[in-house]
C-alpha positions as a printed Julia matrix, in Angstrom:
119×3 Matrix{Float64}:
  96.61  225.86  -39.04
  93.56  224.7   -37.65
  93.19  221.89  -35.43
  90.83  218.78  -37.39
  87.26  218.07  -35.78
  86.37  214.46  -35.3
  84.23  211.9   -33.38
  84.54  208.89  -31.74
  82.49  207.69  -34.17
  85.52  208.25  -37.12
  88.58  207.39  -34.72
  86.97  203.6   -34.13
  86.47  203.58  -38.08
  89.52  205.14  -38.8
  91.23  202.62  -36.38
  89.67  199.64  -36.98
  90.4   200.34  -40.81
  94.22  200.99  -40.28
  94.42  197.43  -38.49
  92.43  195.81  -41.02
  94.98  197.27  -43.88
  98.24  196.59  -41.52
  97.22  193.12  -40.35
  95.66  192.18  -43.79
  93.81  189.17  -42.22
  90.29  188.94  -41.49
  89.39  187.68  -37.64
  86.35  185.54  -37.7
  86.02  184.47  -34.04
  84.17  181.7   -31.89
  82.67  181.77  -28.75
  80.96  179.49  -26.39
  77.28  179.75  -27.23
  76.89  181.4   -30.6
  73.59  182.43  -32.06
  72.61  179.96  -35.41
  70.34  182.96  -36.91
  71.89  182.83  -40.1
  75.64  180.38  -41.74
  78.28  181.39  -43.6
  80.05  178.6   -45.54
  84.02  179.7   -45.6
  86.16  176.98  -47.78
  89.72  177.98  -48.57
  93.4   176.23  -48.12
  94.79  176.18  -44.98
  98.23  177.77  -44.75
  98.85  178.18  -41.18
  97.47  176.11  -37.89
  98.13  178.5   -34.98
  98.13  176.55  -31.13
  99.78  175.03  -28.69
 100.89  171.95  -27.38
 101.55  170.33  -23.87
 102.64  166.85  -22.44
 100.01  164.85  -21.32
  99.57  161.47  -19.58
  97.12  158.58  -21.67
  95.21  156.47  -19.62
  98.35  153.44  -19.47
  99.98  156.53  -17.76
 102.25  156.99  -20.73
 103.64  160.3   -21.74
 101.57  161.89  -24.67
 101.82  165.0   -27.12
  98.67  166.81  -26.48
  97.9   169.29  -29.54
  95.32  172.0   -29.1
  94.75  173.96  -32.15
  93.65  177.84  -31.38
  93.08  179.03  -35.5
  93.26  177.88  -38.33
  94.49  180.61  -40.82
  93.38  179.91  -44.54
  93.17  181.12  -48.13
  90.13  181.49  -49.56
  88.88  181.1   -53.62
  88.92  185.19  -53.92
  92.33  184.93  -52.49
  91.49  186.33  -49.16
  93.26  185.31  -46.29
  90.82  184.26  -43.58
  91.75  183.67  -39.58
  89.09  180.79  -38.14
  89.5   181.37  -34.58
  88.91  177.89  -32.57
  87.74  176.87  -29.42
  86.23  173.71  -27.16
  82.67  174.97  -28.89
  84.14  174.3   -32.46
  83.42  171.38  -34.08
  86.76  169.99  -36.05
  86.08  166.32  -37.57
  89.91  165.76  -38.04
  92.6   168.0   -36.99
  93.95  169.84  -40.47
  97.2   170.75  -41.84
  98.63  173.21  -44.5
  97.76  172.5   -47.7
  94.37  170.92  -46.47
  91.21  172.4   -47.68
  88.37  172.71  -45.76
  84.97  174.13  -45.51
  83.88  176.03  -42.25
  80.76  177.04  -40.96
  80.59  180.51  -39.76
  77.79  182.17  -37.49
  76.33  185.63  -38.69
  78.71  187.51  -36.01
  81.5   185.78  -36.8
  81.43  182.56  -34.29
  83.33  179.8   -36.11
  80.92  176.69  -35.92
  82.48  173.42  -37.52
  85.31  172.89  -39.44
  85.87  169.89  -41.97
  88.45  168.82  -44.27
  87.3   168.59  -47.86
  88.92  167.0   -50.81
């Protein structure tokens, strides 16, 4: 039996389509200064808010809830499920739920821009 010839080239493909198929969720990312060359317009149902949360103190010194949301993980029309990834560069209007639909604006390498609820 002979051994099988391949190239880096064909491993990262080969890879990064086995994760793809296991995962079954597309990553679209964000990042701190994205390039606006060209936007994608991403609307779907949100069916899972990934993030964390961490007590906090509001300015009467009171103790607070402080929710930071890291992705938003959503449905789209084609039935696609979609991971926004979120950070301090994102704009959100209004924090989201499941169930909410919204529309995102997505950079041409995948930097998640804005996010707003829709009706």
């Amino acid at each position: 039996m002979e051994p099988i010839k391949t190239s880096p080239t064909v491993v990262a493909v080969t890879c990064a389509s086995l994760v793809n198929t296991l995962v079954g969720v597309t990553m679209i990312g964000a990042q701190s200064h994205p390039e606006q060359s060209s936007l994608q317009t991403v609307t779907g149902e949100v069916s899972v808010v990934e993030g964390e949360f961490h007590m906090a103190k509001n300015s009467q010194g009171e103790d607070t809830l402080d929710v930071v949301d890291k992705s938003y993980v959503i449905t789209n029309q084609a039935g696609e499920t979609v991971r926004l990834k979120l950070t301090d560069h994102t704009r959100i209007e209004k924090r989201v739920n499941p169930g909410d639909r919204i529309e995102a604006k997505v950079s041409q390498d995948g930097h998640t821009l804005s996010v707003t609820a829709i009706q």
